[in-house]
C-alpha positions as CSV (number, residue, x, y, z in Angstrom):
1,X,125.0,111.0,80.1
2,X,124.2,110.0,76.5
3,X,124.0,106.5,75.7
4,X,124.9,105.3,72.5
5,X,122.3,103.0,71.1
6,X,121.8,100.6,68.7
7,X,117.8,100.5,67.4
8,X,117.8,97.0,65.6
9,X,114.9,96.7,63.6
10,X,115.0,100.7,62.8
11,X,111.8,102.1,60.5
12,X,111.1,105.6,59.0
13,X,107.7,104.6,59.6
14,X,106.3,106.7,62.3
15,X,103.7,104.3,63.5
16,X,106.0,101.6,64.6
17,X,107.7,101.9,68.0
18,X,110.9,101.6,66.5
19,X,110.8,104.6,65.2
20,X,109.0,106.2,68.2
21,X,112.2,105.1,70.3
22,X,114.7,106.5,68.0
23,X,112.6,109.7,68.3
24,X,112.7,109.9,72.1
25,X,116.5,108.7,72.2
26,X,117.2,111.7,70.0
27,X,115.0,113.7,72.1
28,X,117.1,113.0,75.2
29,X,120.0,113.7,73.3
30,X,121.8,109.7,73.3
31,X,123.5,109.0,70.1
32,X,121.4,106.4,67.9
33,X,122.5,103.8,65.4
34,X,119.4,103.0,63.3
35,X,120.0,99.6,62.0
36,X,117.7,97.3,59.7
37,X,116.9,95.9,56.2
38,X,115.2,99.2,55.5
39,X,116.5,102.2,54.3
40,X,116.1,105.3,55.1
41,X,116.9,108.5,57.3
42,X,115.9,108.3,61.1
43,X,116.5,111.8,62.9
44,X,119.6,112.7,60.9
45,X,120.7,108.9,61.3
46,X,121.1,106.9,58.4
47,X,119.4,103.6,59.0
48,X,122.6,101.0,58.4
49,X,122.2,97.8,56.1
50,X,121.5,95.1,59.0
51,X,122.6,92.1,56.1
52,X,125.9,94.0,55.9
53,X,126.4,93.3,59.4
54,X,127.9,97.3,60.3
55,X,130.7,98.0,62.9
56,X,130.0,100.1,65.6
57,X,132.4,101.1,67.7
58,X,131.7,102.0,71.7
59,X,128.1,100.6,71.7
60,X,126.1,101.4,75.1
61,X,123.0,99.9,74.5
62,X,121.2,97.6,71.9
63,X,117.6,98.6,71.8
64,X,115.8,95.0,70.2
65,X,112.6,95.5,67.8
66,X,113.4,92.5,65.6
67,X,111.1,89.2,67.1
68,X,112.8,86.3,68.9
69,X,111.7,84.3,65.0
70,X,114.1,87.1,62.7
71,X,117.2,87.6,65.4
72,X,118.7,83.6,64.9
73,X,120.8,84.5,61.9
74,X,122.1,88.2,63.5
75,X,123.0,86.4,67.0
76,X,126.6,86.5,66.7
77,X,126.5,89.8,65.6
78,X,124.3,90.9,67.9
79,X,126.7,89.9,70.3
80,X,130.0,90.4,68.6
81,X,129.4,94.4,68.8
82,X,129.8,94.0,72.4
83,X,127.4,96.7,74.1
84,X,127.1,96.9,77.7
85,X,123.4,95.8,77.5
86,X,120.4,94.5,75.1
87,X,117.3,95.9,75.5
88,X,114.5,93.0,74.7
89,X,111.2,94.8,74.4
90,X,107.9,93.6,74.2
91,X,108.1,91.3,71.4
92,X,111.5,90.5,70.7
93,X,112.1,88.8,74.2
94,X,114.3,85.8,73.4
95,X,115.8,83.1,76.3
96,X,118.8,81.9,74.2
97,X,119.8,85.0,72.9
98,X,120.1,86.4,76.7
99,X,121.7,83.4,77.7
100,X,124.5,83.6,75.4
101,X,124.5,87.7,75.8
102,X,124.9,87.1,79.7
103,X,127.6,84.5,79.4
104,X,129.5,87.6,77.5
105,X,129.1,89.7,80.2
106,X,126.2,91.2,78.8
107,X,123.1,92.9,80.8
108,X,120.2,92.2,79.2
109,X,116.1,93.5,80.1
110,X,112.8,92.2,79.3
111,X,111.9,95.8,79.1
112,X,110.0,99.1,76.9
113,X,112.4,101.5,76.2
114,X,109.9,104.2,75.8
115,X,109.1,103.5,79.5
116,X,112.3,103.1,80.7
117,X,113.2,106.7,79.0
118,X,110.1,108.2,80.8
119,X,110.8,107.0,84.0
120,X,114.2,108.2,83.8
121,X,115.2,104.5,84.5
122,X,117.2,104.7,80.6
């Protein structure tokens, strides 16, 4: 079932893992919303203007590669788009943004999304 995902803190540069996730989220065919304060193309995915604060309508998932020190001033609309989870990975874990996620309903992980893809566990 394709999962459509949110990559905050998208990248066209193919040495980061941000980019390496939208890669392997394309590869197992889920939908992916690259968004950042980048631009660029990401798999066919225009990378969306992160300071414009973008709509997107039936989010899944919110795959987090921005640190816990750059996600204060997108909190509310991190959580205003309303996915069904967040995704913290290594890096970007962050207590209060969980906290308020969860009290939405919200799941969120302390997890890799690369691993969670190769395990099948995505």
């Amino acid at each position: 079932m394709s999962k459509k995902t949110a990559i905050f803190g998208a990248t066209t540069n193919p040495g980061r893992y941000a980019f390496l996730a939208a890669e392997r989220l394309h590869s197992h065919n889920h939908e992916i919303i690259p968004i950042g304060i980048k631009k660029g193309v990401v798999f066919g995915s225009e990378i969306l203007n992160l300071r414009e604060k973008p709509g997107i309508e039936n989010l899944h998932t919110i795959t987090m590669y921005i640190g816990p020190q750059n996600q204060k001033e997108w909190e509310n609309y991190i959580i205003s788009l309303a996915p069904q989870r967040i995704i913290f990975n290594p890096g970007a874990e962050n207590s209060a943004l969980q906290k308020a996620a969860e009290n939405k309903g919200i799941e969120t992980l302390n997890a890799c999304t690369l691993v969670m893809l190769a395990s099948g566990l995505y």
